[in-house]
C-alpha positions as CSV (number, residue, x, y, z in Angstrom):
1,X,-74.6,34.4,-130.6
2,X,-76.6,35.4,-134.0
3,X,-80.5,35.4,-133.2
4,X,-82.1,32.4,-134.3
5,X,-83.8,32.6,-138.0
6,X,-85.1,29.3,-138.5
7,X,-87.6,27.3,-137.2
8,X,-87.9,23.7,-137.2
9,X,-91.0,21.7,-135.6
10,X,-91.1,18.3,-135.5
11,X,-94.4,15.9,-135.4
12,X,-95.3,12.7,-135.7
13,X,-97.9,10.5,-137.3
14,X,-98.4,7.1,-138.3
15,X,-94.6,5.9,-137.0
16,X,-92.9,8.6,-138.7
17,X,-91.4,12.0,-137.4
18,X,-92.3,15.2,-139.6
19,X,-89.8,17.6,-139.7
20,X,-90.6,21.1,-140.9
21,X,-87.7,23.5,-140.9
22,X,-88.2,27.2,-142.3
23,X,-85.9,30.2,-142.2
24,X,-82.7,30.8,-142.8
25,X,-80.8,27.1,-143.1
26,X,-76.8,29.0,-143.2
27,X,-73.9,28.2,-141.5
28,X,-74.6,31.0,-139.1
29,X,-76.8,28.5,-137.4
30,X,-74.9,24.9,-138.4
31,X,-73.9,24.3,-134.5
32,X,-77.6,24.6,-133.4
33,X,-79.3,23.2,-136.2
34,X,-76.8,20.3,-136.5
35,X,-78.1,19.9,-132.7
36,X,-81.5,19.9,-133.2
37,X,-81.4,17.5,-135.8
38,X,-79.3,15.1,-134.3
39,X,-82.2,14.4,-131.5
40,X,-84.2,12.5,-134.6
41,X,-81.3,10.2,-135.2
42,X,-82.6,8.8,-131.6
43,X,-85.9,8.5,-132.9
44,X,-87.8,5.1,-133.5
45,X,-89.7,6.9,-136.4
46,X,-88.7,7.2,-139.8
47,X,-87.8,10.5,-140.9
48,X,-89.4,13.0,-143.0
49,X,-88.1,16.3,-144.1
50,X,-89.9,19.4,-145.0
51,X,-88.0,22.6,-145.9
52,X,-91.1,25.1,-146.1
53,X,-90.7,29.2,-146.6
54,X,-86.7,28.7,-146.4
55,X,-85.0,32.0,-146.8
56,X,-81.6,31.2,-148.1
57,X,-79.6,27.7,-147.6
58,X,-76.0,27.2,-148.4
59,X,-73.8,24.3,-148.2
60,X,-73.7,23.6,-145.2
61,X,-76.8,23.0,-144.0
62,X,-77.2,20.5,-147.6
63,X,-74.4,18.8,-145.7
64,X,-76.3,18.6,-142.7
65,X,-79.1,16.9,-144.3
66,X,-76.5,14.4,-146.1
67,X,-75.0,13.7,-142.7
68,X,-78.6,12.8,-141.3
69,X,-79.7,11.0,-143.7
70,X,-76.4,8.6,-143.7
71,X,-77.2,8.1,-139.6
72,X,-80.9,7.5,-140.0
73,X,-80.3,4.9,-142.7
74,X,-77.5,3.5,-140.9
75,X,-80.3,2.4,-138.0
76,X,-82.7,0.9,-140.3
77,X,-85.0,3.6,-140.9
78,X,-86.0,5.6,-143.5
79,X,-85.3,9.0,-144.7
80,X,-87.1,11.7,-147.1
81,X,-86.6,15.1,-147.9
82,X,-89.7,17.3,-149.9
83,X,-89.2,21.0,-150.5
84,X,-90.7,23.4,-151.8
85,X,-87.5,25.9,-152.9
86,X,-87.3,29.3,-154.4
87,X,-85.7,29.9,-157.3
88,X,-82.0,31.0,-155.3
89,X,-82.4,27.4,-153.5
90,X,-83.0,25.7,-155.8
91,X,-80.5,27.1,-158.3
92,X,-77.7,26.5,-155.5
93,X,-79.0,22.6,-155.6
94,X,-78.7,22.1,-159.2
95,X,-75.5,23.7,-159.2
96,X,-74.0,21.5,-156.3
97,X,-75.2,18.6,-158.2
98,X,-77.8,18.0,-155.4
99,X,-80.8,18.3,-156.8
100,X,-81.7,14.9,-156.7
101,X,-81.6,14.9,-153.0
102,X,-84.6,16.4,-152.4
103,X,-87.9,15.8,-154.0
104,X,-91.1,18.6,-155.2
């Protein structure tokens, strides 16, 4: 098993869950991200994301965050993404066509 490289906290204020992940968002970690994640889907709070100092991202972790979204909608709630990219990030966004998924 790869050491972890990411971090994600989770708090929560005013009925909603903030979710601050950081590191390195890659498949190498999918399975235990995916995992952590998948605990906010059981949440009663809406969901906010914050990707802060993230290393690298790929695909599949932009898959991830698609995958979430679709189950926290899907119970009612409501879901957000903010980011604040580097360059690499966000160039892999734009040329996915994902850009729009997550907001400055």
């Amino acid at each position: 098993m790869s050491e972890k490289k990411y971090k994600i906290t989770v708090s929560k204020k005013d009925g909603q869950s903030i979710v601050k992940i950081s590191g390195e968002l890659t498949i190498d970690f999918a399975t235990e991200i995916k995992s952590e994640l998948a605990k906010l889907v059981k949440s009663k709070n809406d969901i906010t994301i914050e990707l802060t100092k993230v290393s690298t991202l790929d695909l599949t972790f932009i898959q991830l965050l698609i995958a979430l979204e679709k189950s926290i909608k899907e119970k009612g709630k409501k879901f957000s993404v903010k980011s604040n990219l580097n360059d690499e990030c966000k160039k892999l966004l734009v040329n996915s066509g994902l850009n729009s998924f997550v907001s400055a």
